[in-house]
PDB file of N, CA, C and O in Angstrom:
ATOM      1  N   UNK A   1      -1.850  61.692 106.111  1.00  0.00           N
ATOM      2  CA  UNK A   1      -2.978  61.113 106.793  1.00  0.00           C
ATOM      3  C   UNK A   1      -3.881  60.470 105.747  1.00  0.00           C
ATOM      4  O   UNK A   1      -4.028  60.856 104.587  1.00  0.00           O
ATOM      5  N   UNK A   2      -4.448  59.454 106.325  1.00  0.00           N
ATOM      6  CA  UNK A   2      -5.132  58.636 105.194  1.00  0.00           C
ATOM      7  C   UNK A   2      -6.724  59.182 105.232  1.00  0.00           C
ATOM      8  O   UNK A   2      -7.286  59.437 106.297  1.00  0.00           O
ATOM      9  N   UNK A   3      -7.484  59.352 103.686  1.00  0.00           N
ATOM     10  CA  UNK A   3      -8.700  59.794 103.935  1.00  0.00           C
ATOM     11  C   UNK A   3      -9.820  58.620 103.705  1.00  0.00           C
ATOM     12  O   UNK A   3     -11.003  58.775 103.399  1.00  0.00           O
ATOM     13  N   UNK A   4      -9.020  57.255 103.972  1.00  0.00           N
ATOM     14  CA  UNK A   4     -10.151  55.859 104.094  1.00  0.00           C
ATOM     15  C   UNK A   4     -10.525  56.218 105.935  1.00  0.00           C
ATOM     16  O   UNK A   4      -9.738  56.563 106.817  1.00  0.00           O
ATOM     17  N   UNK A   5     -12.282  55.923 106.023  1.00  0.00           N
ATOM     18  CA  UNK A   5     -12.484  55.986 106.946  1.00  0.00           C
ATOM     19  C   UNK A   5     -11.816  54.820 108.205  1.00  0.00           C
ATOM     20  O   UNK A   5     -11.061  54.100 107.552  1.00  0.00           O
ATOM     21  N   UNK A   6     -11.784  54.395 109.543  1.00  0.00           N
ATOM     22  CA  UNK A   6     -10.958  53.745 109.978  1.00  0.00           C
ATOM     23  C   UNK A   6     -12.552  52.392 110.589  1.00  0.00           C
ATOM     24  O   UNK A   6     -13.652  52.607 111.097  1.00  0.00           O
ATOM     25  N   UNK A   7     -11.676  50.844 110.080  1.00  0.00           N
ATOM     26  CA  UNK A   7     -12.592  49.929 110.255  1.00  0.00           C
ATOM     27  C   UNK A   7     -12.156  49.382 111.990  1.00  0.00           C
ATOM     28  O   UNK A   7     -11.233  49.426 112.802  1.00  0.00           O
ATOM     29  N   UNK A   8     -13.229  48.992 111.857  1.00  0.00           N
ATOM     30  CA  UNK A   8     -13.377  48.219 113.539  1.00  0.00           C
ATOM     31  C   UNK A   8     -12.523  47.021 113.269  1.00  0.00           C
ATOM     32  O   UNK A   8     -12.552  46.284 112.284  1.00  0.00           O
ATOM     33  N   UNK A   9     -11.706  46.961 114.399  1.00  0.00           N
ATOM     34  CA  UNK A   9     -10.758  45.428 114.218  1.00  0.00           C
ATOM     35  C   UNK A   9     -11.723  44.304 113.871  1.00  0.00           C
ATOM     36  O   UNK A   9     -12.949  44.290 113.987  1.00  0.00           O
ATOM     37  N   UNK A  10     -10.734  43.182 113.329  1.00  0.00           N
ATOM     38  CA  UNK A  10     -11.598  42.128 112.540  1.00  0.00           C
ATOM     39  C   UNK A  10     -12.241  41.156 113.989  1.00  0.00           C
ATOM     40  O   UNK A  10     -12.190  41.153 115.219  1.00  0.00           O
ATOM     41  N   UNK A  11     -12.616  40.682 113.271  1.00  0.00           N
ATOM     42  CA  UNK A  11     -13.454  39.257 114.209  1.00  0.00           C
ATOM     43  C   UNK A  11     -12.773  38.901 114.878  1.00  0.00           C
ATOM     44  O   UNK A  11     -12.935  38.870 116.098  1.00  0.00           O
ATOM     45  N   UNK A  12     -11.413  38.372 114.020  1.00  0.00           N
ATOM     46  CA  UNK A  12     -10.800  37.227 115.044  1.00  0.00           C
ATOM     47  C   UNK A  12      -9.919  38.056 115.691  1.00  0.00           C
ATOM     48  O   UNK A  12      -9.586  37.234 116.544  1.00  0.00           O
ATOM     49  N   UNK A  13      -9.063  39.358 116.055  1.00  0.00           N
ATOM     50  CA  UNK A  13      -8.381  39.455 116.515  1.00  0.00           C
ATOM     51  C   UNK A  13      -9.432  39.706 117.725  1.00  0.00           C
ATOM     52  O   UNK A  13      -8.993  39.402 118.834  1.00  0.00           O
ATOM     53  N   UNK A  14     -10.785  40.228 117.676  1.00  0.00           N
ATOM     54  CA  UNK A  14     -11.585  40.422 119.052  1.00  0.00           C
ATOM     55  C   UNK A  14     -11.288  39.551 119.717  1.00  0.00           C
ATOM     56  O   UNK A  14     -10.590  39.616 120.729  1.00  0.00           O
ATOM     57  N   UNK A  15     -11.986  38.200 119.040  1.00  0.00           N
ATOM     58  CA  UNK A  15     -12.168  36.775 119.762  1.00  0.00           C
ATOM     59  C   UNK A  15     -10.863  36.344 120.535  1.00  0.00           C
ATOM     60  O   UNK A  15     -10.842  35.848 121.662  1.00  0.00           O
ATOM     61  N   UNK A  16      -9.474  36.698 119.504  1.00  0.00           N
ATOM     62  CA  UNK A  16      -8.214  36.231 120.484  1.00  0.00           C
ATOM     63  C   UNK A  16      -8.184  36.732 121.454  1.00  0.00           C
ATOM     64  O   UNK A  16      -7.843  36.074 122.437  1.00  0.00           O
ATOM     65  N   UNK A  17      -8.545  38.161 121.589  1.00  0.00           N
ATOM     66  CA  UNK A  17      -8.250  38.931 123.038  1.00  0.00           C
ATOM     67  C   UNK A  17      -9.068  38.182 123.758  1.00  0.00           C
ATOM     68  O   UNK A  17      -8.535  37.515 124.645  1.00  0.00           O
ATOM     69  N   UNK A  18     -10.433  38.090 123.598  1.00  0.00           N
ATOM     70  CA  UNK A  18     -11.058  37.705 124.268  1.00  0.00           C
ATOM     71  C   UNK A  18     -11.048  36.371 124.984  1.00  0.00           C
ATOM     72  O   UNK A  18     -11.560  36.129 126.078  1.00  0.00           O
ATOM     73  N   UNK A  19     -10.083  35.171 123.833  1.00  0.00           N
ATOM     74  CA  UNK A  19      -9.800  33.516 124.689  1.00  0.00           C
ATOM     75  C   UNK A  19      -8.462  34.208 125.627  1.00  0.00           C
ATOM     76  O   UNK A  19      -8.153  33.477 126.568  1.00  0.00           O
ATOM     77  N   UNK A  20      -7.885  35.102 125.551  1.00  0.00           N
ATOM     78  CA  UNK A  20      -6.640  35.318 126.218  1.00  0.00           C
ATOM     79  C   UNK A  20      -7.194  36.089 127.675  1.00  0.00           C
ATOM     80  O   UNK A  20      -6.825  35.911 128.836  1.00  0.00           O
ATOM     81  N   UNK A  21      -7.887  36.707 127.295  1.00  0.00           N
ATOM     82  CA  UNK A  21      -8.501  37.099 128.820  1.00  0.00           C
ATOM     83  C   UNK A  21      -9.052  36.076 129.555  1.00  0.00           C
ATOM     84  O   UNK A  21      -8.921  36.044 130.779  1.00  0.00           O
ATOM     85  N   UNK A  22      -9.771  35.075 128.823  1.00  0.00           N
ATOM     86  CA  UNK A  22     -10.597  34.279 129.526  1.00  0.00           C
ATOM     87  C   UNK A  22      -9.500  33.305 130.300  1.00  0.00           C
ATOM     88  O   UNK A  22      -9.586  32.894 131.457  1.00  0.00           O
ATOM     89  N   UNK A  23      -8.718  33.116 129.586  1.00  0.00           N
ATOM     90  CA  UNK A  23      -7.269  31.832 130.039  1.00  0.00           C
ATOM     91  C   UNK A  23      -6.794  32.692 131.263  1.00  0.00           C
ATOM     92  O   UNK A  23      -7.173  32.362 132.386  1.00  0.00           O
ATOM     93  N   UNK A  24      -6.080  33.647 131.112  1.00  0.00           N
ATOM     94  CA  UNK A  24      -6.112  34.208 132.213  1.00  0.00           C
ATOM     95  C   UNK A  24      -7.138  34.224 133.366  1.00  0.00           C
ATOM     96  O   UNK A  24      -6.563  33.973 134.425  1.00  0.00           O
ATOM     97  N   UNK A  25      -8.243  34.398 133.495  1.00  0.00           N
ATOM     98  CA  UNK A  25      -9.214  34.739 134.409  1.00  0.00           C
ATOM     99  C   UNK A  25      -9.378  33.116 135.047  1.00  0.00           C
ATOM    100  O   UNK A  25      -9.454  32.800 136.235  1.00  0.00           O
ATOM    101  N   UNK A  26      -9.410  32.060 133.624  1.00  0.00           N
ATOM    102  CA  UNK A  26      -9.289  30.659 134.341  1.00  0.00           C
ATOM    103  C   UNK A  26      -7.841  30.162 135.407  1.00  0.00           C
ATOM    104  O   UNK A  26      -7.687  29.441 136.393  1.00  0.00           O
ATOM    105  N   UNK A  27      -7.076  30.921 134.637  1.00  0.00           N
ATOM    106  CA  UNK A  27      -5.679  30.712 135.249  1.00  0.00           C
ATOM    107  C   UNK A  27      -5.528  30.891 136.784  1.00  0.00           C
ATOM    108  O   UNK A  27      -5.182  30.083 137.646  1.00  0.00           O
ATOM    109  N   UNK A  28      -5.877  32.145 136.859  1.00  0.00           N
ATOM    110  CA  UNK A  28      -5.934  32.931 138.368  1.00  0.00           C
ATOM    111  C   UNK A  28      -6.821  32.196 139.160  1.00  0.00           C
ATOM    112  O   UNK A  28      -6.402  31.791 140.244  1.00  0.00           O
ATOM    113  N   UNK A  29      -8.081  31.923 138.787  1.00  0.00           N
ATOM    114  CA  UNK A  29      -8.664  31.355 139.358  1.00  0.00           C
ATOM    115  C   UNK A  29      -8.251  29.456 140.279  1.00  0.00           C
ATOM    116  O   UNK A  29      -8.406  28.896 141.365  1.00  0.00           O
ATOM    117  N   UNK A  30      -7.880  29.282 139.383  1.00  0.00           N
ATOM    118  CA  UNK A  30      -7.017  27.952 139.566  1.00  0.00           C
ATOM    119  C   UNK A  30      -6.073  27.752 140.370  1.00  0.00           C
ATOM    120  O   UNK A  30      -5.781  26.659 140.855  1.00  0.00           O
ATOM    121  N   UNK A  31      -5.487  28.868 140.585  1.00  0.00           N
ATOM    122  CA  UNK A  31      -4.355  29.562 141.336  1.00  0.00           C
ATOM    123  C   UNK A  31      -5.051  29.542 142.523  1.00  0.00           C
ATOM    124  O   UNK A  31      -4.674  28.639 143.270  1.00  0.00           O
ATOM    125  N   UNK A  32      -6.021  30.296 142.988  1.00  0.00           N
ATOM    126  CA  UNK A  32      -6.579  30.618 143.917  1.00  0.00           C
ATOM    127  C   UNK A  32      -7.328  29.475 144.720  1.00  0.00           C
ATOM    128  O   UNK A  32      -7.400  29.319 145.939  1.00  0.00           O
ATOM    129  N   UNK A  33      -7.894  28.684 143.639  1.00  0.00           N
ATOM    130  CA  UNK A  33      -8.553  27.283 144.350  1.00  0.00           C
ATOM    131  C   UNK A  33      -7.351  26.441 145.127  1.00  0.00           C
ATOM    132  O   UNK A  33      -7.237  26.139 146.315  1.00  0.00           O
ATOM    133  N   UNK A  34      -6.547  26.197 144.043  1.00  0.00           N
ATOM    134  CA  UNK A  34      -5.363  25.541 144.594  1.00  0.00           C
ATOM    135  C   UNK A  34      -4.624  26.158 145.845  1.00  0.00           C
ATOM    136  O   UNK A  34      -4.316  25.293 146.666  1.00  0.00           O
ATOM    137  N   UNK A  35      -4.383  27.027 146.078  1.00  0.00           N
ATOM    138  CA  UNK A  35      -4.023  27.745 147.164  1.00  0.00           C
ATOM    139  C   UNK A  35      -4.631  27.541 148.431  1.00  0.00           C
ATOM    140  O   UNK A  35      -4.189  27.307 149.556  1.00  0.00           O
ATOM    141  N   UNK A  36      -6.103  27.739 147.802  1.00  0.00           N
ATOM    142  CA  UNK A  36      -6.889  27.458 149.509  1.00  0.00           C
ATOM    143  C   UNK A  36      -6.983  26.003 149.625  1.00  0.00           C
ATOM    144  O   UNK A  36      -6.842  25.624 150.788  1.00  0.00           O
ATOM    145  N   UNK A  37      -7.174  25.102 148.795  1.00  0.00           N
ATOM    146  CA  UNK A  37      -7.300  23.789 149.329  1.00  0.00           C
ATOM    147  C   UNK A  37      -6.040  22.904 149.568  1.00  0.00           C
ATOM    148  O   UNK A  37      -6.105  21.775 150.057  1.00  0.00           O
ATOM    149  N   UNK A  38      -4.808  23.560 149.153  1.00  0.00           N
ATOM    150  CA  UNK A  38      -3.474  23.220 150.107  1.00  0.00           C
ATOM    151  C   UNK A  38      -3.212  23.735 151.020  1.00  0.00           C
ATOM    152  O   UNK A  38      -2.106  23.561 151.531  1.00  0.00           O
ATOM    153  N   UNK A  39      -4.306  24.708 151.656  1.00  0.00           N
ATOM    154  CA  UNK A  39      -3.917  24.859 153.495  1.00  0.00           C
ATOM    155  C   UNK A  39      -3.651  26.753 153.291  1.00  0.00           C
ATOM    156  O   UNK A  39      -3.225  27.443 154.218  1.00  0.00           O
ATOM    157  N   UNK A  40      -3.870  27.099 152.440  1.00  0.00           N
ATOM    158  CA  UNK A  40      -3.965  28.434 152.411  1.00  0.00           C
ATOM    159  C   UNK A  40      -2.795  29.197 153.251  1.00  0.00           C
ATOM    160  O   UNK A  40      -1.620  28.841 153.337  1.00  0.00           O
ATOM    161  N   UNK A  41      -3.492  30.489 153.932  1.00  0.00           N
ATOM    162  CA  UNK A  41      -3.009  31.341 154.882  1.00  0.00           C
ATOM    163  C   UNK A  41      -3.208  30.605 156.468  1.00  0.00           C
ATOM    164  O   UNK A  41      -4.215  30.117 156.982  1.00  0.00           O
ATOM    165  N   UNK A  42      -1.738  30.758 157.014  1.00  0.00           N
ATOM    166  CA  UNK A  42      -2.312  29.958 158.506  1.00  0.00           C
ATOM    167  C   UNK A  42      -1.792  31.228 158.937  1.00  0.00           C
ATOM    168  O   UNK A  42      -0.568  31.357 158.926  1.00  0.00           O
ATOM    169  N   UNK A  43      -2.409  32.050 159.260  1.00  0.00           N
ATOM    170  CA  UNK A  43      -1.825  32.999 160.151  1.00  0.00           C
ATOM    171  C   UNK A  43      -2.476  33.536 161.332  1.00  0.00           C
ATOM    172  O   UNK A  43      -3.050  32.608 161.901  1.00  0.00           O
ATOM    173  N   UNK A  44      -2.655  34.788 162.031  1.00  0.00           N
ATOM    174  CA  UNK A  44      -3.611  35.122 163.166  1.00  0.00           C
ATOM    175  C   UNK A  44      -4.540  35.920 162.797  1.00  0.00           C
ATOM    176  O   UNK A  44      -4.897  36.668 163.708  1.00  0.00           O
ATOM    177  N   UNK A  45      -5.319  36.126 161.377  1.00  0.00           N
ATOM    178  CA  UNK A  45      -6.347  36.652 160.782  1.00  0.00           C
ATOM    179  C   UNK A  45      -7.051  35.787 161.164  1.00  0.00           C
ATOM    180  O   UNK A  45      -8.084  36.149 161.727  1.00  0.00           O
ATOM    181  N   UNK A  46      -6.744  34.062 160.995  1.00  0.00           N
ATOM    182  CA  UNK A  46      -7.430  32.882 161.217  1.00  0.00           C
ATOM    183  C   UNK A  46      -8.214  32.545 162.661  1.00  0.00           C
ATOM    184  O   UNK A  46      -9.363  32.160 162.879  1.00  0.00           O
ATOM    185  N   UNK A  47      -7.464  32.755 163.256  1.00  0.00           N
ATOM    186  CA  UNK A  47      -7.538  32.718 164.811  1.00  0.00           C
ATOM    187  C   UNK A  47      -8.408  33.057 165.144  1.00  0.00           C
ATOM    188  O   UNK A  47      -8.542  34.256 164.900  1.00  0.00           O
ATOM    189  N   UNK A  48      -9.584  32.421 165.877  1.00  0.00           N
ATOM    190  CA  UNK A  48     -10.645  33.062 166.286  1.00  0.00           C
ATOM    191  C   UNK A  48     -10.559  33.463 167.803  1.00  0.00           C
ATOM    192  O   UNK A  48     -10.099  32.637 168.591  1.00  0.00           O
ATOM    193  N   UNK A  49     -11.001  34.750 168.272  1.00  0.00           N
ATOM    194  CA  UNK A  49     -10.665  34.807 169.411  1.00  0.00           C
ATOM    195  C   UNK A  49     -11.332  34.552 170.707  1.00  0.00           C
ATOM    196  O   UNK A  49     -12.558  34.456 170.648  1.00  0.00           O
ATOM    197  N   UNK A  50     -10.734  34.413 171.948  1.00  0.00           N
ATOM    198  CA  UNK A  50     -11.222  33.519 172.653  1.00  0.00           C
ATOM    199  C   UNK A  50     -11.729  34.428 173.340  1.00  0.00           C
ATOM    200  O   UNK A  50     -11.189  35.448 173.769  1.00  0.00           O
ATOM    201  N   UNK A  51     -13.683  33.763 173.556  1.00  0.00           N
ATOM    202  CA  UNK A  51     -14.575  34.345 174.339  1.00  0.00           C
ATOM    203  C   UNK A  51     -14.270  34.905 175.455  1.00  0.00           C
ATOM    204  O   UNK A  51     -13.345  34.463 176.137  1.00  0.00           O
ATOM    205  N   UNK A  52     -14.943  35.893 175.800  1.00  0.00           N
ATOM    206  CA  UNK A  52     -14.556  36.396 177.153  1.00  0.00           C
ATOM    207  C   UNK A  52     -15.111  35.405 178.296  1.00  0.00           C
ATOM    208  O   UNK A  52     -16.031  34.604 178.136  1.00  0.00           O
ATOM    209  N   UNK A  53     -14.278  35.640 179.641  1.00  0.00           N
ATOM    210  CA  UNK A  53     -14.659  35.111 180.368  1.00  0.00           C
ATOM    211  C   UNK A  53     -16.332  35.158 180.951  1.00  0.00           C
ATOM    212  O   UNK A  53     -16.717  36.324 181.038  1.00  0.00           O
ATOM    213  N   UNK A  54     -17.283  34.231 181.322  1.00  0.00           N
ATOM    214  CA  UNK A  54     -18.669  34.759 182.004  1.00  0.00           C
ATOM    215  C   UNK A  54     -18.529  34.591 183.277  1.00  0.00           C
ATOM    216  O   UNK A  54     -17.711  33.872 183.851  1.00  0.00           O
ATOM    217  N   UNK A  55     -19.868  35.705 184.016  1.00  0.00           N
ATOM    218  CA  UNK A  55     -19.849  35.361 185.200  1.00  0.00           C
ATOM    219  C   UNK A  55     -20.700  34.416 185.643  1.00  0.00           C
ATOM    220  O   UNK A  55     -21.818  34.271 185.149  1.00  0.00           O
ATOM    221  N   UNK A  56     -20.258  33.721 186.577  1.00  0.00           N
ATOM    222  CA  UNK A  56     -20.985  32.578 187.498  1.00  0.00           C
ATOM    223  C   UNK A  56     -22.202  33.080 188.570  1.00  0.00           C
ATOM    224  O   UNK A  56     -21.771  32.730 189.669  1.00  0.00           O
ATOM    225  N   UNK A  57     -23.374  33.663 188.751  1.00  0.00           N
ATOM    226  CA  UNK A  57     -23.729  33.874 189.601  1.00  0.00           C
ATOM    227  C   UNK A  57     -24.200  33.140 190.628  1.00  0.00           C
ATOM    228  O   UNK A  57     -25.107  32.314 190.520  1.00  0.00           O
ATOM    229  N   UNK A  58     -23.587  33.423 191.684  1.00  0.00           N
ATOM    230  CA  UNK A  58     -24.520  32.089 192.786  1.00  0.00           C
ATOM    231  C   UNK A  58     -25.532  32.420 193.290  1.00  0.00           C
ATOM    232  O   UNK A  58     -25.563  33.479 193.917  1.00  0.00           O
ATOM    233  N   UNK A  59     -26.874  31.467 193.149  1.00  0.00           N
ATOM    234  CA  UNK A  59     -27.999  31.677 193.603  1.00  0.00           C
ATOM    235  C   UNK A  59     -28.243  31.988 195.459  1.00  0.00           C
ATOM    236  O   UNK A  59     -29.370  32.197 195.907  1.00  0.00           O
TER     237      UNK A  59
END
């Protein structure tokens, strides 16, 4: 076992993690825009459902 105390990772390997997360987070995101503005999910989540019938009262 080594008796040098242990240093905090350097600068730049922080910063890489850190552009690699960010690319990712842009990535997904991009993903997601693109998705919804080519027409997304068409399914029956979408569907709004149809009002109930009212009654007519006659005066």
């Amino acid at each position: 076992m080594s008796t040098e105390p242990r240093t905090r990772p350097r600068a730049r390997d922080r910063d890489h993690r850190t552009t690699v997360v960010a690319a990712l987070l842009l990535a997904a995101s991009a993903a997601a825009l693109t998705y919804v503005l080519l027409g997304g999910h068409h399914g029956p989540v979408e569907k709004a459902a149809e009002p109930a019938p009212s009654r007519v009262l006659a005066p």
